[in-house]
N, C-alpha and C positions, 0 to 999 in steps of 0.2 A: 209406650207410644205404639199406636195400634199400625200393622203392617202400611195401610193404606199411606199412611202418614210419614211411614220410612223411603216407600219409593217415591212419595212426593218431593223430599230433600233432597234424595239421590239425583232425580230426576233434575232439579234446580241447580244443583250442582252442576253434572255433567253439563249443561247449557252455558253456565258461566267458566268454568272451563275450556271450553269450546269458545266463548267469545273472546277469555283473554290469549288463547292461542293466536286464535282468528287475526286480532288487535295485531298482535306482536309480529307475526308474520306479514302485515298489511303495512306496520310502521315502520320493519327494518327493509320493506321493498320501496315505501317512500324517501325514507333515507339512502336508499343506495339511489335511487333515481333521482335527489338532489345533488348527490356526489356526482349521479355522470353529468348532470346541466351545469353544477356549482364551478366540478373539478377544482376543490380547494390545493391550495400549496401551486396550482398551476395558474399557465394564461388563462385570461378570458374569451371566451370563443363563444361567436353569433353566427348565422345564416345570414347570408347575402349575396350583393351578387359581386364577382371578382373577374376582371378582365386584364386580359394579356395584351390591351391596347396602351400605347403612351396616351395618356390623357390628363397633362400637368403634371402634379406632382410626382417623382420616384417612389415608386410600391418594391417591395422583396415579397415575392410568391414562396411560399415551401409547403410541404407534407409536413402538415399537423401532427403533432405524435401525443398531445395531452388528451386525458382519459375524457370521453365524453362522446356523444352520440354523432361531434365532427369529427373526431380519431380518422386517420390515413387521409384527410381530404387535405386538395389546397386550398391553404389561407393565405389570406393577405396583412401586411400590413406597412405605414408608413415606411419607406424606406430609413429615415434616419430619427425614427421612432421603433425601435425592433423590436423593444417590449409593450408595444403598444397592444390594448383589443384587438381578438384578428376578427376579421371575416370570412367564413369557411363558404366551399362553394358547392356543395356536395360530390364534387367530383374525388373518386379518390385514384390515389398514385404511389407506389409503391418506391419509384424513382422518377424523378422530374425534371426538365428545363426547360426553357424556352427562351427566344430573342425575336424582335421584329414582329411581334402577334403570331408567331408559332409557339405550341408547344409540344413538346413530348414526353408521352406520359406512360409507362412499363406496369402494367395491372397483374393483377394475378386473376384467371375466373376458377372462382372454385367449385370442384367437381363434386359427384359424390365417393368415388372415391379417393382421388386427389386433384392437385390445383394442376392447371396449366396457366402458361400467362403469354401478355400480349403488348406490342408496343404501338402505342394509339397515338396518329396526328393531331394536333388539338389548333380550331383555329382561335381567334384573338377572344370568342364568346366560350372557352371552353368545352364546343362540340367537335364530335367527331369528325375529322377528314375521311382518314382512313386508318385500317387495322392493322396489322402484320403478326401473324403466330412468332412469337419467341423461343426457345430452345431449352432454354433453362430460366435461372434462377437471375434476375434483374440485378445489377450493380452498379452501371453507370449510363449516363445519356447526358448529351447536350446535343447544341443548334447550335446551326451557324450565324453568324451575326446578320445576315440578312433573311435570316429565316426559312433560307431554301434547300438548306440539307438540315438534316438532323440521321445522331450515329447515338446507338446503345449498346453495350454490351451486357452477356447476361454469363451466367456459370454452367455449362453442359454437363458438365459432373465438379464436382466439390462445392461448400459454399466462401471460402475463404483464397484469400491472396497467401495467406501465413505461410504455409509449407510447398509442395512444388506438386501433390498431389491434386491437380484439378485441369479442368481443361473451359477457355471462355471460348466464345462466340461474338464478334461484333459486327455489324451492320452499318451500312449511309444509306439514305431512303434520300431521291431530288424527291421535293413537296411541288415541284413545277409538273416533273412529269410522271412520279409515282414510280420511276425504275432504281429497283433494290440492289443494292452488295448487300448478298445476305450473308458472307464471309469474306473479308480483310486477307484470311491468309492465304485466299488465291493470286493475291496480288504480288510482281516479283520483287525479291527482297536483294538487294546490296547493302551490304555489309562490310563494312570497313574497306570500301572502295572496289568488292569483289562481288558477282552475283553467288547470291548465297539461298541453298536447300537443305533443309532440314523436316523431320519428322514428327520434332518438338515443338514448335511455333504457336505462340500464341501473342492474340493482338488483341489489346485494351485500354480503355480511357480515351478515346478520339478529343480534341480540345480542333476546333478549327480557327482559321485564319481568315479564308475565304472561300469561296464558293468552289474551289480546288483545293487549295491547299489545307493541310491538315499535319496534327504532331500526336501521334499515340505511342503508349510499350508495346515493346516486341519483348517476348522473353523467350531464349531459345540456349539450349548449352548450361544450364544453372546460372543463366545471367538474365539482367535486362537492361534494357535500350532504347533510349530516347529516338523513335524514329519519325523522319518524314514523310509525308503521304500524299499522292498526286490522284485525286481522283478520277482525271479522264486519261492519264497514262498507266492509271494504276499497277503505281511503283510505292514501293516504301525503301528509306534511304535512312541506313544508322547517324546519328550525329552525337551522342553520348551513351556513358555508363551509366547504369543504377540508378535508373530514372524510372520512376512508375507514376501512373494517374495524372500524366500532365495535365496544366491548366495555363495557356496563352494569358500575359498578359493587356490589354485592353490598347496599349498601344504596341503589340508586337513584337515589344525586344526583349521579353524576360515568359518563363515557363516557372510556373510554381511546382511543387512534384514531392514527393515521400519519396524520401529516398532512405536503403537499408544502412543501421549503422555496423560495423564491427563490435563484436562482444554485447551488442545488446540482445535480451532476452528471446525467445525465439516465439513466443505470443506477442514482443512488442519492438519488433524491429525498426519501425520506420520515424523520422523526425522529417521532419519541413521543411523546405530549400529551396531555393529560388536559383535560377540558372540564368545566366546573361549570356543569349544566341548567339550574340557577333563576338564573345571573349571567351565564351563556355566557363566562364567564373561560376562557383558555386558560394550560394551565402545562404547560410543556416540563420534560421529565423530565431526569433527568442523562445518560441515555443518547444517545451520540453517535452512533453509526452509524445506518446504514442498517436501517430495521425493515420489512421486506414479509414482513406478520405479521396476523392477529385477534390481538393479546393477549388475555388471559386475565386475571383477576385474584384472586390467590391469597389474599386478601383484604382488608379495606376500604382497607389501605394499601398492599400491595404488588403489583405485575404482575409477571407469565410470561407470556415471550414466546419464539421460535425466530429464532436466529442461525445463520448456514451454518457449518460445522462437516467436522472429519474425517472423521465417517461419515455429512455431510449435512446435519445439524441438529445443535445443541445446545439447550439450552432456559437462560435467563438469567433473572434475576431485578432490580427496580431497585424503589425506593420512587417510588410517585402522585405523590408534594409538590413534588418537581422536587429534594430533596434527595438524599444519600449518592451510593452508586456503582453501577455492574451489577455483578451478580455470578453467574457460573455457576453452574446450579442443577444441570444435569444432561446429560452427554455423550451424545452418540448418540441423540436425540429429539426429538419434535415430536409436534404434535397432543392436548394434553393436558388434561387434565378432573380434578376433585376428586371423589373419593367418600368420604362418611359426611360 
């Protein structure tokens, strides 16, 4: 075979090598780009458009957490369809609520060296009101039922409730008139009927009631406490123990709450309870695991809350009474709110 005729093969070769690399790289980036639109094993999730207005039917808004080009936005979907198609809106949120066509939304903006983050008013079309720099690391938020406070708190140091190393930060923003508590713990604390100071204090999970009234933890001394919160007296007032991440329930006479058990694990301390205001009766739910969660309550009898899950979160369901079972409400989510 004369030289000419060797680099001609050579030459046909290297080209078809070349194309079946080419191929194979072009077809495992089509298949990963089917995974992020497919996201098989998960929900199905569209673009559209998603409003924080009652408008008929009940919608459940949350932070999408299945794999796909919606990841971190909120979706929507039928409220008493929770595994239904969502409709993502491209807005994303890190932590969420909203009542009344507010919402509030805790973002992260990432830097180039690192992220800072931020808690965003959101009106009923999901734009921006207004902004507020954040402190740390986002954990909880909600609104109040008429949409005119909204509280968040974030982590200034630590990312975790677990151990006693961290210290939070929470906030009330009026949406009327835009004036901040941009710290809780300047507000004065009684404490078992005595005005009480401390160096340890820390306040989190705000659940409100009304347009004043409000129920958050205080944890101060290796304990915590269910307190009450008077926004234009700003007072907080203990009324139980071992109460963290309350959640008001919808007719005001019951607080859902993680509360620590004795002897359990020290990564999984907390089980789910329900507190009756006017008796301070505590009723443990059927839920057995581990809850580091605000539940939610999807109404007068039943809670949502977020379990760790394949794509992060899942969101569960269990009856207040302490009766029935948990039951999965919805794959790939967290952070959720009712509309209408």
């Amino acid at each position: 075979m004369s030289r000419t005729a060797r680099l001609l093969i050579l030459l046909v070769a290297v080209v078809l090598l070349g194309g079946i690399g080419t191929g194979a790289v072009l077809y495992a980036a089509d298949r990963s780009g089917k995974r992020d639109r497919e996201q098989p094993g998960g929900p199905a999730v569209h673009a559209g458009k998603v409003t924080l207005q009652a408008s008929g039917a009940r919608q459940l808004v949350f932070r999408n957490m299945a794999w796909g080009p919606h990841r971190d936005e909120l979706a929507t979907v039928p409220a008493d369809r929770s595994d239904a198609p969502r409709t993502a809106s491209g807005v994303k949120c890190l932590r969420f609520h909203a009542a009344a066509g507010t919402g509030i939304c805790l973002q992260a903006v990432h830097g180039a060296l690192d992220d800072t983050y931020r808690a965003v008013v959101l009106d009923a079309g999901l734009h921006e009101l207004r902004s507020f720099p954040a402190a740390g690391i986002p954990t909880r938020a909600r609104v109040s039922p008429s949409g005119h406070l909204a509280a968040w708190t974030v982590f200034v140091s630590g990312d975790s409730y677990g151990g006693t190393d961290f210290s939070t930060r929470t906030a009330i923003v009026d949406t009327r008139t835009w004036k901040l508590d941009d710290n809780l713990e300047t507000y004065a604390i009684t404490k078992d009927g005595h005005p009480y100071q401390a160096h340890d204090t820390n306040i989190w999970g705000v659940t409100f009631a009304d347009d004043n009234r409000f129920y958050a933890t205080l944890a101060t001394g290796g304990h915590t406490y269910l307190v009450q919160g008077d926004v234009t007296a700003r007072t907080l007032t203990t009324l139980h123990q071992n109460v963290e991440c309350p959640s008001l329930s919808p007719d005001g006479t019951r607080i859902a709450y993680k509360k620590r058990i004795p002897g359990a694990p020290d990564g999984s301390p907390w089980r789910l309870y329900v507190l009756d205001l006017r008796t301070m009766t505590e009723t443990a739910t059927a839920e057995q695991r581990n809850i580091d969660d605000q539940a939610l309550w999807a109404d007068d009898s039943t809670l949502l809350y977020a379990l760790p899950g394949d794509f992060g979160a899942d969101l569960w369901t269990v009856p207040a009474d302490g009766s029935g079972a948990a039951r999965k409400a919805a794959a790939a989510a967290v952070a959720p709110a009712y509309v209408g």
